[in-house]
Every structure is written in C-alpha cells, then in structure tokens.
C-alpha positions in Angstrom: 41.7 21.9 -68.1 42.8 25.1 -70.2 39.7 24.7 -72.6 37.0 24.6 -69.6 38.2 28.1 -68.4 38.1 29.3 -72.0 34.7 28.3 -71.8 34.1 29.6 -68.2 35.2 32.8 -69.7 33.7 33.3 -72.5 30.6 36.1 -72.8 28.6 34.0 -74.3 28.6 31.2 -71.6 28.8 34.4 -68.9 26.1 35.5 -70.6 23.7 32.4 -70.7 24.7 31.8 -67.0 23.8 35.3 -66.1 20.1 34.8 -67.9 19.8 31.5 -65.8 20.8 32.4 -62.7 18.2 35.5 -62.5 15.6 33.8 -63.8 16.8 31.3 -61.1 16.8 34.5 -58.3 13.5 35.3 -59.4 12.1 32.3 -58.8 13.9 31.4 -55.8 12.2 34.4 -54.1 8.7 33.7 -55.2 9.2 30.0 -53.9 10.1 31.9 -50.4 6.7 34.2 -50.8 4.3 32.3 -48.2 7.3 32.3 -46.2 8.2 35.8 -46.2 4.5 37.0 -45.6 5.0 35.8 -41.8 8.4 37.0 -41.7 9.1 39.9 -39.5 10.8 43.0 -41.0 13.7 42.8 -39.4 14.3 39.7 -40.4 13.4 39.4 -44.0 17.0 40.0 -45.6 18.2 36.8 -44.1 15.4 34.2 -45.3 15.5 33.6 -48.8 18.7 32.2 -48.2 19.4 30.5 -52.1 18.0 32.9 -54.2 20.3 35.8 -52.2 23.2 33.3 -53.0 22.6 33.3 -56.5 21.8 36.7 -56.4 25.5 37.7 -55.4 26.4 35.4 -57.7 24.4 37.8 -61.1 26.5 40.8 -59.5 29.8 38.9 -60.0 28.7 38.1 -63.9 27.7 41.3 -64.6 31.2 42.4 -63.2 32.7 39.9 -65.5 30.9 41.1 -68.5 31.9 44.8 -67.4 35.7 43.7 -67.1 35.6 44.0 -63.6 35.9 42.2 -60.3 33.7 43.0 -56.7 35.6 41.2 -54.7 33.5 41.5 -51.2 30.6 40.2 -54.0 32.5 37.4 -54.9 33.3 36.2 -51.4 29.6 36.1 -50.8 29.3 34.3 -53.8 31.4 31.6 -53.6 30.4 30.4 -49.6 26.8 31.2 -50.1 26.4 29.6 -53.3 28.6 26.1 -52.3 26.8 26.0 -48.5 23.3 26.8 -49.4 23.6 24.6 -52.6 24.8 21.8 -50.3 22.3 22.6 -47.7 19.2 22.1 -50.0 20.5 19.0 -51.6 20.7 17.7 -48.2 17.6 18.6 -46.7 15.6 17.4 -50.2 17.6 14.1 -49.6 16.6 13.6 -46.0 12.9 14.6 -47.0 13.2 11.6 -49.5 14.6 9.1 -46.8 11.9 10.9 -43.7 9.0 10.6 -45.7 9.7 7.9 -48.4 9.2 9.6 -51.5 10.2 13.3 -53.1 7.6 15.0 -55.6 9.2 16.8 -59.4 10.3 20.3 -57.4 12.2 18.3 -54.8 14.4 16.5 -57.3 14.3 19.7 -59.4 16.0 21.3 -56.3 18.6 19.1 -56.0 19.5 19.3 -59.3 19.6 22.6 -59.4 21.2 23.5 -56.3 23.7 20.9 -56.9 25.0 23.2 -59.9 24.9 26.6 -57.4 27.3 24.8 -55.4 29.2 24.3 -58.5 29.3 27.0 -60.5 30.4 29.4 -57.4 33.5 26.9 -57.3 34.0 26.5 -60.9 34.8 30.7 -61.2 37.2 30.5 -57.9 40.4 31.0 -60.4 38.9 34.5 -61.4 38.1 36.1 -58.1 40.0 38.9 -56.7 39.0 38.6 -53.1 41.5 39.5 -50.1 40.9 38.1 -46.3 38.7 40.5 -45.6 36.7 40.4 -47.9 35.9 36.8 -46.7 35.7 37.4 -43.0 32.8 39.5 -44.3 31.1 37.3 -45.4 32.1 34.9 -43.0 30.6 37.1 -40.7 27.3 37.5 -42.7 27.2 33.7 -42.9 27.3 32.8 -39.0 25.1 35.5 -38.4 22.4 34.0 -40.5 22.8 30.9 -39.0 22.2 32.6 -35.5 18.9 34.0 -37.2 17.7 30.8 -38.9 18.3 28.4 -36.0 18.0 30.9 -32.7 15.3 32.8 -33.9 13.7 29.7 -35.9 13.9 31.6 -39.2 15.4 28.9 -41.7 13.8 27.4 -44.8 10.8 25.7 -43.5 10.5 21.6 -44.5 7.9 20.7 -42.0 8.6 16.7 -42.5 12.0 18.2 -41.3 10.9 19.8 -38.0 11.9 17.2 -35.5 15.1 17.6 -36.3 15.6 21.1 -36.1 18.2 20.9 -33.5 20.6 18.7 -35.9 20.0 20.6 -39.0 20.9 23.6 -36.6 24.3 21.8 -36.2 25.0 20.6 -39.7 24.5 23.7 -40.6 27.2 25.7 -39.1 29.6 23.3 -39.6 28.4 23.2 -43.1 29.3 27.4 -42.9 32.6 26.4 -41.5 33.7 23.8 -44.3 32.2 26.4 -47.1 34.6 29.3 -45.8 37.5 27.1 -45.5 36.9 25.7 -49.0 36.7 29.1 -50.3 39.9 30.1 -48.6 41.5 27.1 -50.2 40.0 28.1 -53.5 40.7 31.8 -53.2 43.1 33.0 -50.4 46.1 30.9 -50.0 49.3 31.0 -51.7 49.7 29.1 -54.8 46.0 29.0 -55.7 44.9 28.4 -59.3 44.6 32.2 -60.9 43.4 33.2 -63.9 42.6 36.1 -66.3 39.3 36.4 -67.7 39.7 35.7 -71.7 37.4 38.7 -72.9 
C-alpha cells in the first residue's frame, strides 16, 4: 500500500490530477448551462452540484502542490466528491434500466464520476480536517438537498421525473452515508495518516 501513496503524492500525479479535474469543472458547468439559464439567482450556487465537488476538490490540489492543507476545503471535498459521484452513477444506471438503453455521455458519466467518488477517498490519509470542519459541510450538504428536492432544483433526468420523490430519499441518506464515511476516513481515532512526500 506504501507505493500507491508515493504515487498519490507525488507532484507529478497531483499535477496531472489537478489538469483533469478542471478541465473536468469546466465542463461539468457547461453540461449544467441550459439548466442554469432557468435557474433563479438565489439558487444558482447550489445546482451544478458535480462540477462544484470537483471544484473543491482543484483547491485541495493546489494546496498540496503549495505544501499546504484547507481543511474546511477538504471536508467539502471528500463528501461532495464520494456522494455526488455515487449519485450520478446511480441515476445514469436507473436511466439505463427506465428507458432500456444509455447513449456515449451516459456511460462516460459513470465512468467518470465513479473515479470522483474515488479519488476524494483515495487522498483521506492526507487531510487535516477537524469536526467542524465536517459539520460544515455537513451542513452545506443537507442544505442542498432541501434546495434540490423541496424547491425542485436537482440535476434534471426527465426519464427520471416520476420518481422524484424516491431520488429525494436516496439522496439524503446517500448525504448521511457520505459524511459518516468521511468521518471514518478522516475524524476518528486511529485513522490511516500520512505526510505528503514532496
């Protein structure tokens, strides 16, 4: 296991993983454009749900490569990346078994939210975070499910829209197991720690 955290840490593979995951940002928010033009105002931080994952997630490389740690940033991080990851591979999933077929993006969404999830868990030994840092974003992560499914602002899979009210409820409890897998990961005593190799 030793070698895949030299790798994890090392600025080369922070460096290629930073390029990805902004190019992955930047896409992530034009996918959301059609979206966000009928968004209200108020609203519009809490839409784009994936692309502001891996968004936190660039801040925490950058600190890497700086020699630092955000750890508020990295709580983010970690639950956004692993529950919105999770989210999308499920919804593309139950798009597949709805409507009977899934065109390139859909697959290319899995796949590529499938290594969000990961990667946010994969750097868990080098965050810094304390327990309020992940109340935090505990916080910001109910809240936005309050906004997607009270005020009917979530992703929008129209195949999907029957089942609203279940996605509504997979969802939070989806919020639920992300935080308590970060806690695991992060928080409690005798947790896997380790020191960036620079």
């Amino acid at each position: 296991m030793n070698w895949i955290y030299a790798c994890l840490s090392n600025r080369n593979v922070l460096w290629l993983l930073l390029i990805v995951n902004i190019l992955g940002t930047i896409y992530g928010y034009y996918w959301y454009g059609w979206q966000l033009k009928d968004t209200p105002a108020i609203f519009l931080p809490f839409v784009p749900d994936s692309p502001t994952a891996s968004l936190f997630f660039v801040f925490v490389l950058i600190a890497f490569l700086f020699k630092r740690n955000w750890p508020l940033i990295e709580a983010l991080a970690i639950v956004t990346l692993f529950k919105y990851g999770i989210w999308a591979v499920i919804m593309n999933l139950l798009v597949l078994k709805v409507t009977g077929e899934l065109n390139w993006a859909g697959y290319l969404l899995i796949v590529s939210h499938g290594a969000m999830a990961i990667e946010g868990l994969l750097y868990s030994p080098f965050y810094r975070m304390k327990r309020w840092h992940l109340v935090v974003a505990g916080i910001w992560t109910l809240h936005n499910d309050i906004i997607d499914y009270v005020y009917f602002m979530m992703p929008r899979y129209q195949v999907l829209d029957q089942y609203t009210a279940n996605i509504g409820y997979f969802t939070f409890w989806l919020s639920i197991c992300s935080l308590a897998i970060a806690y695991y990961l992060t928080i409690r005593k005798n947790r896997l720690q380790l020191n960036m190799n620079y």
